[in-house]
PQR file with spaces between the fields and no chain letter, atoms N, CA, C, O and H, PARSE charges and radii, in Angstrom:
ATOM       1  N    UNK     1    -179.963  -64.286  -45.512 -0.4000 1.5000
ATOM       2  CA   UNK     1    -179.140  -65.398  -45.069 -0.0000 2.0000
ATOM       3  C    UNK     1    -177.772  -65.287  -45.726  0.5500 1.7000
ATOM       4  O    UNK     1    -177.557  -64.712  -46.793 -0.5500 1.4000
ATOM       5  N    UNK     2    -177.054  -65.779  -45.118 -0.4000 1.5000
ATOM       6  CA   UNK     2    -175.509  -66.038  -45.401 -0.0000 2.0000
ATOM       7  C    UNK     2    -174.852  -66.913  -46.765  0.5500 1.7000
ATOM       8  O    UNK     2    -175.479  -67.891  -47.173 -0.5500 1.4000
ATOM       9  H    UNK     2    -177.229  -66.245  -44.251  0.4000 1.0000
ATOM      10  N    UNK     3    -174.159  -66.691  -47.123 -0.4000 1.5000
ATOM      11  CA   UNK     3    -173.925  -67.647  -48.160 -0.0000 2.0000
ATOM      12  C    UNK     3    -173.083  -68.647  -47.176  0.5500 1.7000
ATOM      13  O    UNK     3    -172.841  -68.490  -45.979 -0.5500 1.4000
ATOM      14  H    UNK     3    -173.650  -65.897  -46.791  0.4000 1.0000
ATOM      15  N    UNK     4    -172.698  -69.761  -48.069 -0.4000 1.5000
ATOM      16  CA   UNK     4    -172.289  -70.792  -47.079 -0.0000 2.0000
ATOM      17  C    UNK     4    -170.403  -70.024  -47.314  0.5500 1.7000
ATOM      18  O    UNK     4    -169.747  -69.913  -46.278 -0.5500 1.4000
ATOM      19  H    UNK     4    -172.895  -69.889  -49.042  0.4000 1.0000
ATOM      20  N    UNK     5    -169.897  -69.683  -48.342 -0.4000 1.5000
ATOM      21  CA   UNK     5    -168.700  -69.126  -47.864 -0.0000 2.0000
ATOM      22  C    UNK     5    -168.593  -67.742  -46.657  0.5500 1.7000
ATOM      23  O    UNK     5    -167.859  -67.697  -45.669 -0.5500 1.4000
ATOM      24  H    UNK     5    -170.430  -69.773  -49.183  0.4000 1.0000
ATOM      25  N    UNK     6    -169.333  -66.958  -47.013 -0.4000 1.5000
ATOM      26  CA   UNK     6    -169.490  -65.922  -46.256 -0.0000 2.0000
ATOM      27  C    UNK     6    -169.918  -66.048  -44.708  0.5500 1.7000
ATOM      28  O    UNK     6    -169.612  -65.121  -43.957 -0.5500 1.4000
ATOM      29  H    UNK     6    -169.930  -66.995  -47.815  0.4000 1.0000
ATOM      30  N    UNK     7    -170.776  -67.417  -44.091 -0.4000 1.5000
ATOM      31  CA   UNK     7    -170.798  -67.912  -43.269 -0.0000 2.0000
ATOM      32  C    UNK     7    -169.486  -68.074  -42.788  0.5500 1.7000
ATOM      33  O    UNK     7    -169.125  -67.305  -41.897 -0.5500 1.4000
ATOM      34  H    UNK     7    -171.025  -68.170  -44.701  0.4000 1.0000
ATOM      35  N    UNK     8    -168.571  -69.071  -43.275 -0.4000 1.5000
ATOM      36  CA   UNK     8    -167.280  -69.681  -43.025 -0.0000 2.0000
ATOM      37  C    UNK     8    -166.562  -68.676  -42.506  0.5500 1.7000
ATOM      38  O    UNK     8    -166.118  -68.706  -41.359 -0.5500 1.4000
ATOM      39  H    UNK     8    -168.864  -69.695  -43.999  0.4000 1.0000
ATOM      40  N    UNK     9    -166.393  -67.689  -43.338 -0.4000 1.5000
ATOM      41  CA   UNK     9    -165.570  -66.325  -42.844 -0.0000 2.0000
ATOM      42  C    UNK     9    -165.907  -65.944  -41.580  0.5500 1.7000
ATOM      43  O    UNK     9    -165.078  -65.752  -40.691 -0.5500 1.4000
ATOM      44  H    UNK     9    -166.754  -67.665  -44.271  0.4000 1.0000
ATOM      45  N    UNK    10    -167.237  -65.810  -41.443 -0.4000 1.5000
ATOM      46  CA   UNK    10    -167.786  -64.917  -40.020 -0.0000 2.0000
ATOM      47  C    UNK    10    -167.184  -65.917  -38.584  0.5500 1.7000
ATOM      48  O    UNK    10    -166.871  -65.703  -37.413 -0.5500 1.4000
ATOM      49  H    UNK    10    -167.911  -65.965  -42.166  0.4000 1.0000
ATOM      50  N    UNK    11    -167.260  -67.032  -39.477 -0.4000 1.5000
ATOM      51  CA   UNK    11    -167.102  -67.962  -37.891 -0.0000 2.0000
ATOM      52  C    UNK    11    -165.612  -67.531  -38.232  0.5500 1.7000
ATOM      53  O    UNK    11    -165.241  -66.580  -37.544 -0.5500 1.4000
ATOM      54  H    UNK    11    -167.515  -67.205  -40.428  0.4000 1.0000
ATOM      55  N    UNK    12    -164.785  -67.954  -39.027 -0.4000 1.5000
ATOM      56  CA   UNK    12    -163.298  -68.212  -38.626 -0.0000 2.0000
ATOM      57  C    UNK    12    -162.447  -66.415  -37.551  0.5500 1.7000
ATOM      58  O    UNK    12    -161.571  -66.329  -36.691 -0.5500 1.4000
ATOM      59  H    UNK    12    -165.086  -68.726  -39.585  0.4000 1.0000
ATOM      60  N    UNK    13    -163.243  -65.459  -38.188 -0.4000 1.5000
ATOM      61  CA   UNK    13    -162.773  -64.499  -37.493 -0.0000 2.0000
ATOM      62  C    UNK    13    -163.261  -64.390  -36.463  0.5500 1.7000
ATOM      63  O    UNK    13    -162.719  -63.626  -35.664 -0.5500 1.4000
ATOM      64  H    UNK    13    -163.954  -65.528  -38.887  0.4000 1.0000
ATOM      65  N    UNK    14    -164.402  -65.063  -36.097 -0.4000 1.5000
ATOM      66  CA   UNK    14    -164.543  -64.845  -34.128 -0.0000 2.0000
ATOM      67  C    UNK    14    -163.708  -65.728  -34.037  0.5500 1.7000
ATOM      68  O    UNK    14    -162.913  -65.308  -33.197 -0.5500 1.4000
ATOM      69  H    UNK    14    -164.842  -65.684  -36.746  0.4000 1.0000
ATOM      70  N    UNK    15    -163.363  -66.762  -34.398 -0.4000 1.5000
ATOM      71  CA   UNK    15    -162.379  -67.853  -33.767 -0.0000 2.0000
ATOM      72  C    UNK    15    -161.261  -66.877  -33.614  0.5500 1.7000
ATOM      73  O    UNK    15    -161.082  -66.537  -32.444 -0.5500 1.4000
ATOM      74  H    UNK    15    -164.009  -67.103  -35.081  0.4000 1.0000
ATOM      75  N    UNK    16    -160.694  -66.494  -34.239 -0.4000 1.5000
ATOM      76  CA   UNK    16    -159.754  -65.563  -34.148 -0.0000 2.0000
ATOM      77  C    UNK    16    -159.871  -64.074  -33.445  0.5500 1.7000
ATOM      78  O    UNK    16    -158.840  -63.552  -33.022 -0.5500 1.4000
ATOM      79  H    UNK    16    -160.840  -66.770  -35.189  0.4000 1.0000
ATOM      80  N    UNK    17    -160.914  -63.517  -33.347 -0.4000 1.5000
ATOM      81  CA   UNK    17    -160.947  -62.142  -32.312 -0.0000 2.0000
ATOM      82  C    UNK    17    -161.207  -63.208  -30.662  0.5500 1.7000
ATOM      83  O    UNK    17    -160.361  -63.176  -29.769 -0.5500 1.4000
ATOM      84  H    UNK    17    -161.751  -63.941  -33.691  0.4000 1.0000
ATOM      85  N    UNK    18    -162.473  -64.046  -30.555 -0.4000 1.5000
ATOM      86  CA   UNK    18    -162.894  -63.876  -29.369 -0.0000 2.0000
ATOM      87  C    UNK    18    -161.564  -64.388  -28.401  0.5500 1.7000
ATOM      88  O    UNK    18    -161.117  -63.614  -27.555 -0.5500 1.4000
ATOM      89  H    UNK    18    -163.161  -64.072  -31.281  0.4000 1.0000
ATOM      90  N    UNK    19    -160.972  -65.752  -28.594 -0.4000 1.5000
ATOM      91  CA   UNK    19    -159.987  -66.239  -27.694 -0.0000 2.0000
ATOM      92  C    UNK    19    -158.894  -64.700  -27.316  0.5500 1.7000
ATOM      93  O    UNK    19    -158.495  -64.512  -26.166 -0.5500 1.4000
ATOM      94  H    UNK    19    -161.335  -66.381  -29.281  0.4000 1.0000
ATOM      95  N    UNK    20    -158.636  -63.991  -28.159 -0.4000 1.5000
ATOM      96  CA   UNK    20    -157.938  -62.878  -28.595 -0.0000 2.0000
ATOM      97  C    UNK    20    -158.348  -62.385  -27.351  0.5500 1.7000
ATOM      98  O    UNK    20    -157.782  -62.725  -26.313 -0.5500 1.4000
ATOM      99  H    UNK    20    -158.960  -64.144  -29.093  0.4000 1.0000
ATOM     100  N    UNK    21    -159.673  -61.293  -27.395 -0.4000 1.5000
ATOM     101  CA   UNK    21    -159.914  -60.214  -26.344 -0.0000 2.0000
ATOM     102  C    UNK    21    -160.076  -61.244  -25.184  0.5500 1.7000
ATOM     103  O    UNK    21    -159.927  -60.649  -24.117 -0.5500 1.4000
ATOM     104  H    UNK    21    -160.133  -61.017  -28.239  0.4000 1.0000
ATOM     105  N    UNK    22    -160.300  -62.437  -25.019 -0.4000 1.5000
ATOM     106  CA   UNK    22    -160.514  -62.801  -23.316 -0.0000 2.0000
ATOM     107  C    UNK    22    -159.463  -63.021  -22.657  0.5500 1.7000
ATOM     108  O    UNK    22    -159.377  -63.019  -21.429 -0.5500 1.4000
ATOM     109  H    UNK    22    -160.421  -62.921  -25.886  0.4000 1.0000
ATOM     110  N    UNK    23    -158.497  -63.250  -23.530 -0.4000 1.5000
ATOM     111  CA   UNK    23    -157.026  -63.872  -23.190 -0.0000 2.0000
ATOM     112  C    UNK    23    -156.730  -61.952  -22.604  0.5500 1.7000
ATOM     113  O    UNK    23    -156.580  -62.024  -21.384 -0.5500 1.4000
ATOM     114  H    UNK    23    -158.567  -63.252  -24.527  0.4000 1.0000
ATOM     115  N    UNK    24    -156.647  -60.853  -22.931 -0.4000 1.5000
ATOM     116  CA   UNK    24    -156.855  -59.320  -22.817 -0.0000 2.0000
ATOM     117  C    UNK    24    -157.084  -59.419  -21.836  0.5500 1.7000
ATOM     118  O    UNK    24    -156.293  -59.469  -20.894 -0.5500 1.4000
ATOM     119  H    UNK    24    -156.769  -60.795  -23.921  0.4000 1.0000
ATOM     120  N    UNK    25    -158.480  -59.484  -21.812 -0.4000 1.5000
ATOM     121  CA   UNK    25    -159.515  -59.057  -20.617 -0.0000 2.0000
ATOM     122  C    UNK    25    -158.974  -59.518  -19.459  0.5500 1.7000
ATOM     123  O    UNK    25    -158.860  -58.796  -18.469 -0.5500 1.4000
ATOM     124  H    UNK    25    -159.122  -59.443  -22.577  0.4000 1.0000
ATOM     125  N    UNK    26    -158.436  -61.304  -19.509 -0.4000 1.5000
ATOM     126  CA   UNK    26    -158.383  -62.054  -18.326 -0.0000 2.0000
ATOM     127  C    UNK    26    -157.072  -61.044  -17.793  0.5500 1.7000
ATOM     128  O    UNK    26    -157.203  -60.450  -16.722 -0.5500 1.4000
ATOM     129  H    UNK    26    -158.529  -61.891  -20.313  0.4000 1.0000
ATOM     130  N    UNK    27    -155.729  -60.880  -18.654 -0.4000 1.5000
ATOM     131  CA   UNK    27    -155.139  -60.395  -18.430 -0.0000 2.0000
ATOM     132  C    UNK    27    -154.754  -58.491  -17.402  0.5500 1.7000
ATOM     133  O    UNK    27    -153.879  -58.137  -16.612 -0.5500 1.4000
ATOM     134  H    UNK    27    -155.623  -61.362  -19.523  0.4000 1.0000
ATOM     135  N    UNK    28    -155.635  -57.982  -17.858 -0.4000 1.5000
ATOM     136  CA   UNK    28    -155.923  -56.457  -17.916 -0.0000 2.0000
ATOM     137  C    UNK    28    -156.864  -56.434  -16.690  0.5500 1.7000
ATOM     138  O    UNK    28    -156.493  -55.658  -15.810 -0.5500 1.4000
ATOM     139  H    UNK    28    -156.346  -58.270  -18.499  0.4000 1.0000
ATOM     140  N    UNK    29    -157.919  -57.069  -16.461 -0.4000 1.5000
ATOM     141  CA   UNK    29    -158.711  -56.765  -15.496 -0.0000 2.0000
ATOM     142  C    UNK    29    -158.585  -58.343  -14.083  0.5500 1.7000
ATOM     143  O    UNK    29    -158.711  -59.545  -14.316 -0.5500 1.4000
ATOM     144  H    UNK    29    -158.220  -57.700  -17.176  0.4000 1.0000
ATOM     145  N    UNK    30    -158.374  -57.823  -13.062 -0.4000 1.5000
ATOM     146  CA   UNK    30    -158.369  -58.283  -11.932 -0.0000 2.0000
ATOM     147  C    UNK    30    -159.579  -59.305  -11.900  0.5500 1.7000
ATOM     148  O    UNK    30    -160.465  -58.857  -12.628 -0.5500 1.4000
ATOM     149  H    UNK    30    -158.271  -56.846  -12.873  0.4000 1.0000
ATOM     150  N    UNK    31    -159.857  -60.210  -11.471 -0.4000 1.5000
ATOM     151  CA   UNK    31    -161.004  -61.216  -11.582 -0.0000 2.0000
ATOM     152  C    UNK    31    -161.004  -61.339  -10.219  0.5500 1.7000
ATOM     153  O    UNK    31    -159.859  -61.268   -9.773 -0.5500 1.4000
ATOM     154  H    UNK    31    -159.137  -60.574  -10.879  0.4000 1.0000
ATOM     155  N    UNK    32    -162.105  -61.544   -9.136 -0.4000 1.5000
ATOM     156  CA   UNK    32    -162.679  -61.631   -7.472 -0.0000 2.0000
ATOM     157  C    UNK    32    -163.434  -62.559   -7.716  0.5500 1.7000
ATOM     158  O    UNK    32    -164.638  -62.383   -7.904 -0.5500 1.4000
ATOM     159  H    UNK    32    -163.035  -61.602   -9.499  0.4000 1.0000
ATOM     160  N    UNK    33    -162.727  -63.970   -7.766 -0.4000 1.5000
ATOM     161  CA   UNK    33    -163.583  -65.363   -7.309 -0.0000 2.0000
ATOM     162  C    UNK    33    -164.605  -65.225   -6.131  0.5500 1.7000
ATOM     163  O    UNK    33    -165.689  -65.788   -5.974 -0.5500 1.4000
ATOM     164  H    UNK    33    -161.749  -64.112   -7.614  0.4000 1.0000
ATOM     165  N    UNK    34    -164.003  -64.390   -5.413 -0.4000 1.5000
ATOM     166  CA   UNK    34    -165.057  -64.667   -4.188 -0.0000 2.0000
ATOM     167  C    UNK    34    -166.354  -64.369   -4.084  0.5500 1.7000
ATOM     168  O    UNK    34    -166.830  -63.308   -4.487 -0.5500 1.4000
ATOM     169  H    UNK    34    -163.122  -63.933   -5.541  0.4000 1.0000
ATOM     170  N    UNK    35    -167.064  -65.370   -3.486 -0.4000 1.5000
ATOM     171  CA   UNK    35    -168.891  -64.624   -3.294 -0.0000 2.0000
ATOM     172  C    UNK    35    -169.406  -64.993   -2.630  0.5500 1.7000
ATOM     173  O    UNK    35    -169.040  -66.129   -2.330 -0.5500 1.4000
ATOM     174  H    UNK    35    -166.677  -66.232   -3.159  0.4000 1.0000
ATOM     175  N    UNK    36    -170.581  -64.472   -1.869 -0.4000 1.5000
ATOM     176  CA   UNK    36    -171.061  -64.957   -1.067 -0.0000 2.0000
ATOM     177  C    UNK    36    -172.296  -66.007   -1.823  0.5500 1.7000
ATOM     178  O    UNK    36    -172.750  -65.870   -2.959 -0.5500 1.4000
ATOM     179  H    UNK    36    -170.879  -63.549   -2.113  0.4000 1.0000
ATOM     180  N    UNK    37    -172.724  -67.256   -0.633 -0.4000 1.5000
ATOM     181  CA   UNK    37    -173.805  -68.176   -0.879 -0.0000 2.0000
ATOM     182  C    UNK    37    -174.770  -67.562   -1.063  0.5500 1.7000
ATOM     183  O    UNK    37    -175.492  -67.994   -1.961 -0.5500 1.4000
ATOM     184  H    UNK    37    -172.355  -67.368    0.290  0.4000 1.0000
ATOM     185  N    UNK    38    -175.151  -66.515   -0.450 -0.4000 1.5000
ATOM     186  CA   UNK    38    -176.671  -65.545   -0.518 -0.0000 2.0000
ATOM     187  C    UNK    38    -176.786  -65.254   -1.977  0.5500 1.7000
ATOM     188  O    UNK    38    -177.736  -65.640   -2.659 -0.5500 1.4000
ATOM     189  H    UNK    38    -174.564  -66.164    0.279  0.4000 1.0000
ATOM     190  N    UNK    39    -175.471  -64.344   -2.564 -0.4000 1.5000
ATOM     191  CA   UNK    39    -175.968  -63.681   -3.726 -0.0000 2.0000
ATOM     192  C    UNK    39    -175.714  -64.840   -4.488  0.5500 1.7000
ATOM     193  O    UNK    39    -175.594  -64.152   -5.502 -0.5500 1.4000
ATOM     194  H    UNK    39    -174.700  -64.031   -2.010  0.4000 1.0000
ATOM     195  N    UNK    40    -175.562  -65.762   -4.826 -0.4000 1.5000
ATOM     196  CA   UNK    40    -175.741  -66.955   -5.767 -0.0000 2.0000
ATOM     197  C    UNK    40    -177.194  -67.470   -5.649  0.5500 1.7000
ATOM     198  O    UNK    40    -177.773  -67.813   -6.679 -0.5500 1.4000
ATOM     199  H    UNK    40    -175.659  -66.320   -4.002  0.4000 1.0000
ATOM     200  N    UNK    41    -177.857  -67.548   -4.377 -0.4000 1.5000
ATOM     201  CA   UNK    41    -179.348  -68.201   -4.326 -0.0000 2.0000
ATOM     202  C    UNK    41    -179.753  -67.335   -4.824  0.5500 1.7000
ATOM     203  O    UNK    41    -180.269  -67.646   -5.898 -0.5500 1.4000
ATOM     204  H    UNK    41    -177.387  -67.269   -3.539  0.4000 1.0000
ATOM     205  N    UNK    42    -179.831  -65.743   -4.473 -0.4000 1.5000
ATOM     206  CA   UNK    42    -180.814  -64.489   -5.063 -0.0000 2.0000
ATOM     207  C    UNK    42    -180.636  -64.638   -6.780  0.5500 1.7000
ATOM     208  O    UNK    42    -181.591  -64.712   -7.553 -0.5500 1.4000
ATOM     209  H    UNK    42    -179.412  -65.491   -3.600  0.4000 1.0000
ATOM     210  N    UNK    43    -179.586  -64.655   -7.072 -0.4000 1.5000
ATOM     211  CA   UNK    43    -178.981  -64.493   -8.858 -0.0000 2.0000
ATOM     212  C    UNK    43    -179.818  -66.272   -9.299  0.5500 1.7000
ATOM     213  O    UNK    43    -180.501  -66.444  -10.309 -0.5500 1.4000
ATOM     214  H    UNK    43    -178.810  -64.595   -6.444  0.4000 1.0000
ATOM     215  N    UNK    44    -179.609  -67.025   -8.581 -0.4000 1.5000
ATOM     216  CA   UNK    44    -180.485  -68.483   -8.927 -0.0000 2.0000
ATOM     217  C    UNK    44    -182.379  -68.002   -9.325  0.5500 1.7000
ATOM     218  O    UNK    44    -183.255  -67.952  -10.188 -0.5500 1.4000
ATOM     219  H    UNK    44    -179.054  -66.885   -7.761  0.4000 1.0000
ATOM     220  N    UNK    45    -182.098  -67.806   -8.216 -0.4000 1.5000
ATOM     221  CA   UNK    45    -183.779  -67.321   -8.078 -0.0000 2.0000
ATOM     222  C    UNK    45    -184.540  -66.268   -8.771  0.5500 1.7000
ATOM     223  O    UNK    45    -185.758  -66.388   -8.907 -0.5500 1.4000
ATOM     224  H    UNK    45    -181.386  -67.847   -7.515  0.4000 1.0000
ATOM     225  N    UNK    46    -183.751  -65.000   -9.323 -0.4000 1.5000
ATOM     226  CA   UNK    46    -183.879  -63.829  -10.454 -0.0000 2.0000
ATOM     227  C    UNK    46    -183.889  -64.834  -11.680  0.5500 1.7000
ATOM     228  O    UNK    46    -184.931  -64.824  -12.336 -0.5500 1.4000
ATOM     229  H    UNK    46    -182.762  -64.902   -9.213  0.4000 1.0000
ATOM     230  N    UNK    47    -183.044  -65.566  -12.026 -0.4000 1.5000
ATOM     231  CA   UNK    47    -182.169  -66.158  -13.324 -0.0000 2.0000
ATOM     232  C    UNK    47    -183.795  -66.859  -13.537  0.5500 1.7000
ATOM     233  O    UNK    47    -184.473  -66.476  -14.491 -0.5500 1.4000
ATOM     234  H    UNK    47    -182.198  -65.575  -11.493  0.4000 1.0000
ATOM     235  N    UNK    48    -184.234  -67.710  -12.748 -0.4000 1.5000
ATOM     236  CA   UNK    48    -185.479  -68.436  -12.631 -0.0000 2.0000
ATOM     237  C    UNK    48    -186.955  -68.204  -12.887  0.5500 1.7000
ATOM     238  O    UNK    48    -187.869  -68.893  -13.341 -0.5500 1.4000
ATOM     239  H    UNK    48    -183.683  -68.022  -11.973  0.4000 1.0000
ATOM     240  N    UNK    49    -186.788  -66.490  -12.241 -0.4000 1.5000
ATOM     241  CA   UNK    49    -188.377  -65.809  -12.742 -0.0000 2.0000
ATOM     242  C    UNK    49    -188.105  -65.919  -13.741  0.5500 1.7000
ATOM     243  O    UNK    49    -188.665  -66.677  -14.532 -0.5500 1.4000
ATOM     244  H    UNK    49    -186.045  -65.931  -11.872  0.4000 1.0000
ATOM     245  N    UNK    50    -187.157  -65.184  -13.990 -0.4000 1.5000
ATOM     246  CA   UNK    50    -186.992  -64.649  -15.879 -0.0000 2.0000
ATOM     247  C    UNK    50    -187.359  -65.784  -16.891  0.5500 1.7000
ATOM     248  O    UNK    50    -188.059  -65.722  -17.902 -0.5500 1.4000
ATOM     249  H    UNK    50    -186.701  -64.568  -13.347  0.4000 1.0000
ATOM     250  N    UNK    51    -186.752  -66.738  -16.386 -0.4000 1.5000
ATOM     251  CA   UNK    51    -187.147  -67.825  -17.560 -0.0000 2.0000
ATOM     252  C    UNK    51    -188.567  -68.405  -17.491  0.5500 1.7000
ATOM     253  O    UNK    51    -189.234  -68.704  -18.483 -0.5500 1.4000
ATOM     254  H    UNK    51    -186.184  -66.788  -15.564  0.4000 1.0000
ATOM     255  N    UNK    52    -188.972  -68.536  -16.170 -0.4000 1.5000
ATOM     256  CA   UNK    52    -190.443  -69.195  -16.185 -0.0000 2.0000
ATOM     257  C    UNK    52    -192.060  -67.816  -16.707  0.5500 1.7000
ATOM     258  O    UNK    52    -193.247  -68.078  -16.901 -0.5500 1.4000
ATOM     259  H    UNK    52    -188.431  -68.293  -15.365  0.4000 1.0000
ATOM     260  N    UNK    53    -191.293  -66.401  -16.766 -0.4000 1.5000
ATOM     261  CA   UNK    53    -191.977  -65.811  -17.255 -0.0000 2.0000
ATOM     262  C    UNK    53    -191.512  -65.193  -18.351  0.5500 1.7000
ATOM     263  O    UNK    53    -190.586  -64.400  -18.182 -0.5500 1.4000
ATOM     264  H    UNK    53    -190.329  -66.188  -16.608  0.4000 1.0000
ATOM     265  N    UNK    54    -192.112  -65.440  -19.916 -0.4000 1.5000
ATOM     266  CA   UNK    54    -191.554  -64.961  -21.299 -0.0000 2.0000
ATOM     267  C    UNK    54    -191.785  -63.960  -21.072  0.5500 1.7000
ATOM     268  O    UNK    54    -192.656  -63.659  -20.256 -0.5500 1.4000
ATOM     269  H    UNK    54    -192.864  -66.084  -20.054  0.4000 1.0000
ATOM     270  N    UNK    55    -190.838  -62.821  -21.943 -0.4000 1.5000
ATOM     271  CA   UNK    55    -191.472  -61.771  -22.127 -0.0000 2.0000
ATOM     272  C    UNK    55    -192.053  -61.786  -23.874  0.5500 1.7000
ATOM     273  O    UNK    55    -191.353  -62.209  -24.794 -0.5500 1.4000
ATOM     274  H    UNK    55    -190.130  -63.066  -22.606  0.4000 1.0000
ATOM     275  N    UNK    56    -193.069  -61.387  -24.001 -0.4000 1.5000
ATOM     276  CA   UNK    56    -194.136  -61.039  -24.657 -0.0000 2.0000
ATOM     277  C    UNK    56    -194.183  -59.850  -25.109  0.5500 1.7000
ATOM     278  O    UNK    56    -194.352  -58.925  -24.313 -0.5500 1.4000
ATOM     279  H    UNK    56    -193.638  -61.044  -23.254  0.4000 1.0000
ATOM     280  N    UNK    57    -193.998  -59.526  -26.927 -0.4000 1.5000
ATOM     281  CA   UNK    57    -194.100  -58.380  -27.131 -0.0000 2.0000
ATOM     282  C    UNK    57    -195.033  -58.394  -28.487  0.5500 1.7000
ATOM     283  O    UNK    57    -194.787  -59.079  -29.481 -0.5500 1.4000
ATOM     284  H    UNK    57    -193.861  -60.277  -27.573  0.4000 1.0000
ATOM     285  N    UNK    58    -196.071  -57.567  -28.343 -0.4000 1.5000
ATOM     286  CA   UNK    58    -197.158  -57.885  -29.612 -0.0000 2.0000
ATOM     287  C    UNK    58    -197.645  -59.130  -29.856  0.5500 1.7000
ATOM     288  O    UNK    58    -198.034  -59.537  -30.951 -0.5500 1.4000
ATOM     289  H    UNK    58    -196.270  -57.011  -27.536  0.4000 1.0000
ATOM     290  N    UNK    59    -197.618  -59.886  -28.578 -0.4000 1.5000
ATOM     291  CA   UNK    59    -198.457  -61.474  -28.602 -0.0000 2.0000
ATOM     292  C    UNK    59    -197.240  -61.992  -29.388  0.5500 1.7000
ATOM     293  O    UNK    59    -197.460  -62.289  -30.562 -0.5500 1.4000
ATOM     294  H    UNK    59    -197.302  -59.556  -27.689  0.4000 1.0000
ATOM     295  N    UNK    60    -196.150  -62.124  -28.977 -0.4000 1.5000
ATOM     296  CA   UNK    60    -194.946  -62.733  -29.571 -0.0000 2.0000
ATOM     297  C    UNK    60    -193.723  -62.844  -28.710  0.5500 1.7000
ATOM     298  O    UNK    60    -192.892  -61.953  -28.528 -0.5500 1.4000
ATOM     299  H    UNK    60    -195.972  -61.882  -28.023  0.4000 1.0000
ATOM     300  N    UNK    61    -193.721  -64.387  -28.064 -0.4000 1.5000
ATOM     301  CA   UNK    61    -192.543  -64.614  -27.143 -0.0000 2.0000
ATOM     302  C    UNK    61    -191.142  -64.222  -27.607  0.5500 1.7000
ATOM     303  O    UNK    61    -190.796  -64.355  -28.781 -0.5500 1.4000
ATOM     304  H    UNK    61    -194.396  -65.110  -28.212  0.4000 1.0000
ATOM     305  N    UNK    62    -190.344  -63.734  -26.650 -0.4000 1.5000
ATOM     306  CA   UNK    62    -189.295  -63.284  -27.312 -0.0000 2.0000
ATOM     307  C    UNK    62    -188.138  -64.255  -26.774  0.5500 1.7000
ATOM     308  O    UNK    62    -187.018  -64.360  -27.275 -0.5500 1.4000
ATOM     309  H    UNK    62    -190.625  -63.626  -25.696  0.4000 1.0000
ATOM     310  N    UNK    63    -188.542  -64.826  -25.848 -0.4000 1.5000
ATOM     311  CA   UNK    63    -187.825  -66.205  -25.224 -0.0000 2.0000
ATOM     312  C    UNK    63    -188.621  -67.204  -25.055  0.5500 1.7000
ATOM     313  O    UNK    63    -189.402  -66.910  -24.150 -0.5500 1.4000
ATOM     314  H    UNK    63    -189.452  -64.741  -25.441  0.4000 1.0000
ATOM     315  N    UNK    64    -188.833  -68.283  -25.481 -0.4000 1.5000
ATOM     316  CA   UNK    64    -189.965  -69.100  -25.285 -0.0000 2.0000
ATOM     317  C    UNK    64    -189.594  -70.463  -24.597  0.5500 1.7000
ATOM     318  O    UNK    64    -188.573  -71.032  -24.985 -0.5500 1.4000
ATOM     319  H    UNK    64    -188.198  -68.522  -26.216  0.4000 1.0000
ATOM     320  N    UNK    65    -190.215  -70.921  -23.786 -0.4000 1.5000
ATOM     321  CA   UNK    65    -189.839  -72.399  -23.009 -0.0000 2.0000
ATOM     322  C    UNK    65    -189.645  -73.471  -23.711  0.5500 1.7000
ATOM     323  O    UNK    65    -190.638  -73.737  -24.388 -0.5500 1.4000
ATOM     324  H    UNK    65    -191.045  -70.460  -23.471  0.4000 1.0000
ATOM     325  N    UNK    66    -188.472  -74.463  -23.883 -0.4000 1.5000
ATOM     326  CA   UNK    66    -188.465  -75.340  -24.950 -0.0000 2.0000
ATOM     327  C    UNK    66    -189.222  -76.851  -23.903  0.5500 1.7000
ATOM     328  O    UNK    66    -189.421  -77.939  -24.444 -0.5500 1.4000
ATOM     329  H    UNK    66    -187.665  -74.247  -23.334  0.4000 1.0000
């Protein structure tokens, strides 16, 4: 575990990298709002197995239903 200063640090520098690279990213790479209704129900419906079935490794959920 973290010390509680050494904690502090870890957060303040993602505060400081993450806004950083998305502000990049948004910039640098082209973004395509567009989509179709289909692939949103299919990506709904994938997103959905996944969660209603854990995966299980050595009798040990690795995502578990709250």
């Amino acid at each position: 575990m973290l010390s509680r200063k050494k904690q502090l640090a870890v957060w303040l520098i993602w505060l400081a990298i993450w806004p950083t690279v998305m502000i990049l990213l948004f910039n640098y790479e082209f973004v395509n709002a567009s989509f179709r209704l289909s692939d949103l129900l299919v990506f709904i419906i994938l997103t959905s197995m996944v969660a209603y079935l854990p995966i299980t490794i050595n009798k040990t959920p690795i995502f578990s239903r709250v």
